[in-house]
C-alpha positions as CSV (number, residue, x, y, z in Angstrom):
1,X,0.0,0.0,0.0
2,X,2.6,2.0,0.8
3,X,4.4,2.0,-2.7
4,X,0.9,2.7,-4.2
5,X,1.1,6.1,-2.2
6,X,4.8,6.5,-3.3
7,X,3.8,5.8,-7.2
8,X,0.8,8.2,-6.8
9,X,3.0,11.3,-5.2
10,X,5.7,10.4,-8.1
11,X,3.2,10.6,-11.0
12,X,1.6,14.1,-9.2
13,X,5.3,15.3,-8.9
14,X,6.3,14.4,-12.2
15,X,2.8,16.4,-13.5
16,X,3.1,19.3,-11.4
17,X,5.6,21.0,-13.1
18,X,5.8,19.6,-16.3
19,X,2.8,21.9,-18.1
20,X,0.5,20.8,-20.3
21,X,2.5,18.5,-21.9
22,X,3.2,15.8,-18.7
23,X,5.7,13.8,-20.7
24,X,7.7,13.1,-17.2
25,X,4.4,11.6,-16.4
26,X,3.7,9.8,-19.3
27,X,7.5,8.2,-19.4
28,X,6.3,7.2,-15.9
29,X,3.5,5.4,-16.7
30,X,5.2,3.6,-19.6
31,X,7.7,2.3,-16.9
32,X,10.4,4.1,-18.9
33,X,13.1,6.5,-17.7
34,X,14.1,7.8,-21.4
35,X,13.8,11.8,-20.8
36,X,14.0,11.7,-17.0
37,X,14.9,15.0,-15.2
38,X,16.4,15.6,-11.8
39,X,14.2,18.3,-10.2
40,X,16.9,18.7,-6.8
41,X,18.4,21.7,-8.5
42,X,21.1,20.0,-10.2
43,X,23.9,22.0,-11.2
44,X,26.2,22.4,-14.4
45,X,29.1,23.9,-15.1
46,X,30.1,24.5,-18.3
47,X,34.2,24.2,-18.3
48,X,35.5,27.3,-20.1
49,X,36.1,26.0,-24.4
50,X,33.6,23.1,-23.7
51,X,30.4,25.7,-23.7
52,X,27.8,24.8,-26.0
53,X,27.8,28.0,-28.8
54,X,25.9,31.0,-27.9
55,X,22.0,30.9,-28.2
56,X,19.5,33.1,-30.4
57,X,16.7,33.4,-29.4
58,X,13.7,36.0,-29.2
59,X,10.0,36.6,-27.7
60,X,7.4,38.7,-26.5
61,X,7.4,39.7,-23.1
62,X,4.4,40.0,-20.5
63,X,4.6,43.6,-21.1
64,X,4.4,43.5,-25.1
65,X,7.8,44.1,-25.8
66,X,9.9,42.6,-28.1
67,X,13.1,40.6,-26.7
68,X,16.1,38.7,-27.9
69,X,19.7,37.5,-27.2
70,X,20.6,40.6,-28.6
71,X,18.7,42.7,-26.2
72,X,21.4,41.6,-23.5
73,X,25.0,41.5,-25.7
74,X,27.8,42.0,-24.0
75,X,25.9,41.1,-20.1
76,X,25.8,37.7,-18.0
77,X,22.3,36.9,-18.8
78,X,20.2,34.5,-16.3
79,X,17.4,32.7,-17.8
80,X,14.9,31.4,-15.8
81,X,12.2,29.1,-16.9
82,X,9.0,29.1,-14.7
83,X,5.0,29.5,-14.4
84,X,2.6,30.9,-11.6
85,X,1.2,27.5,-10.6
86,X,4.5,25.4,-10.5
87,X,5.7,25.4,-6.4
88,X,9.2,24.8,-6.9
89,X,8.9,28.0,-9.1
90,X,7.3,30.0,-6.7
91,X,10.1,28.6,-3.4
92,X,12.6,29.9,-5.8
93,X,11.5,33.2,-6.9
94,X,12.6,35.4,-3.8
95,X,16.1,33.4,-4.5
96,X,16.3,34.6,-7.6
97,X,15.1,38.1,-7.2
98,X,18.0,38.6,-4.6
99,X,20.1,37.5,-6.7
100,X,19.0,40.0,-9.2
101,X,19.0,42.6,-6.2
102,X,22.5,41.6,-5.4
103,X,24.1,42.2,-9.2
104,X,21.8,45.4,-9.7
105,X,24.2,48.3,-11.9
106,X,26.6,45.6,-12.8
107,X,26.7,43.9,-16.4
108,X,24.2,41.4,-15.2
109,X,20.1,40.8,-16.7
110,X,17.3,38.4,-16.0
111,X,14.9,36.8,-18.0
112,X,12.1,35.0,-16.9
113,X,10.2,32.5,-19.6
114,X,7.4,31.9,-18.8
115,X,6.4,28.2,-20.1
116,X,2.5,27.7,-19.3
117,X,0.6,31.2,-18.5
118,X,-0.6,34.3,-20.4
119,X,0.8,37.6,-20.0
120,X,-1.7,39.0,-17.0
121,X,-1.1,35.9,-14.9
122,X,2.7,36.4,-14.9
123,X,2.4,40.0,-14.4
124,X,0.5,39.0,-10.9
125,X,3.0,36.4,-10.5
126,X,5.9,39.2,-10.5
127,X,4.0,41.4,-8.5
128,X,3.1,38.5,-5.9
129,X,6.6,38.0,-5.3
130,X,8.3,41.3,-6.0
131,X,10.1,40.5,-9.2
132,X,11.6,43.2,-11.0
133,X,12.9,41.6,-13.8
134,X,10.9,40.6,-17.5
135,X,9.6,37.7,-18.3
136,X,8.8,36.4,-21.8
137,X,5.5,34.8,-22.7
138,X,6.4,31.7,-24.0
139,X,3.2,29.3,-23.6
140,X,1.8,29.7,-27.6
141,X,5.1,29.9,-29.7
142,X,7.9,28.0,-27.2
143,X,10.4,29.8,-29.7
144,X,12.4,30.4,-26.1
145,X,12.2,27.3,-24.8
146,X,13.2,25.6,-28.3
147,X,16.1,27.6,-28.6
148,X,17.5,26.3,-25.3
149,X,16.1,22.6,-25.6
150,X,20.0,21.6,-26.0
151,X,20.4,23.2,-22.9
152,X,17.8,22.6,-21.0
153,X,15.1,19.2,-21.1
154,X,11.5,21.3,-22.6
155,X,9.9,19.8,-19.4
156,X,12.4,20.4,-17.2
157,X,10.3,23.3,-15.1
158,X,11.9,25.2,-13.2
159,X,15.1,25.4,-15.0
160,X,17.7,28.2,-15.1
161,X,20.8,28.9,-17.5
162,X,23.2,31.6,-17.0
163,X,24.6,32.7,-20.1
164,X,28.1,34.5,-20.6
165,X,28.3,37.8,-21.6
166,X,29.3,36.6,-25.6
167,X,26.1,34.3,-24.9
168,X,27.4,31.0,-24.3
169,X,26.0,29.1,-21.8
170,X,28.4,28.7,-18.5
171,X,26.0,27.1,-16.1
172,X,22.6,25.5,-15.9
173,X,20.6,24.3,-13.0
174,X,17.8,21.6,-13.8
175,X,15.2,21.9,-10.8
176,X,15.0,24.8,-8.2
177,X,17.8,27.6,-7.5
178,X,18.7,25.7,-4.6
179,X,20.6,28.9,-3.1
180,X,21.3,32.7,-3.8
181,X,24.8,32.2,-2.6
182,X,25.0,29.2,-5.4
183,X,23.4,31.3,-7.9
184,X,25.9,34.3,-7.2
185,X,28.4,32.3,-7.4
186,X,27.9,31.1,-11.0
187,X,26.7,34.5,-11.9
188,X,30.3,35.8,-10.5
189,X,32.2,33.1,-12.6
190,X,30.3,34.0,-15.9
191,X,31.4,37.5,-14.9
192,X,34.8,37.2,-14.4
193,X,35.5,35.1,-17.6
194,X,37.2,36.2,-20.4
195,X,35.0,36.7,-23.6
């Protein structure tokens, strides 16, 4: 009975955060673990010459403005992938907006996608939890979330990639920002390299 309870919280963790899509869920079912994503906040370091190449990519934000990779050349970008209902997403969001606090005036940007809501839902989300960066509206077109889906799992919600200032990815987390100090840390390295 027990593992019936365990199997049952799985498949409700593994739907929570995936969006509409639930493949974690699905894999699940099919007894499969093709696909499977580590939601403890798993981080990756990217060793400097090994980083993927740097990533285009463009979208509308919640506001109606147009963004892109080129908005933020020549800045350590942070990219956070996320929507209002997910919990992880809403534990990390004061981690990430002091972290975002913390690097204000230096070379430093954040980017929220947002994966499953429209654009007045994230703008109550930001205000909920005092977040001061955009976020793009990524729910119809997924043109974000494709653009980093060598980066980053598509169903891999929350999910956050920090991107050098030439754009090249230098560190990902799969799962939660487990820690601002973590977070600042591989925001500082991104800073400090070389481009």
């Amino acid at each position: 009975m027990a593992s019936i309870a365990a199997a049952v919280m799985l498949v409700a963790g593994l739907t929570a955060c995936s969006g509409a899509g639930g493949d974690l869920a699905q894999q699940y079912r099919a007894g499969d673990s093709k696909g499977f994503i580590s939601a403890d906040g798993t981080v990756h370091e990217y060793k400097p010459g090994d980083q993927p190449k740097a990533i285009a990519y463009s979208g509308t934000l919640d506001d109606g403005e147009d963004v892109s990779n080129k908005t933020y050349a020549g800045k350590v970008t942070v990219v956070n992938f996320w929507w209002a209902n997910c919990a992880p997403c809403r534990t990390e969001a004061p981690i990430l907006e002091e972290s975002a606090q913390h690097f204000a005036g230096q070379d430093v940007a954040f980017l929220g996608v947002n994966t499953y809501d429209q654009a007045a839902t994230s703008q109550s989300f930001a205000k909920e939890f005092g977040i001061t960066y955009p976020s793009v509206i990524d729910v119809d077109t997924k043109s974000v979330t494709a653009a980093f889906a060598d980066i980053v799992p598509l169903s891999a919600t929350p999910s956050t990639v920090i991107l050098g200032k030439d754009g090249r990815p230098t560190a990902r987390i799969i799962g939660p920002v487990p820690d601002p100090s973590i977070l600042n840390a591989l925001i500082t390295t991104a800073l400090d390299e070389k481009s």
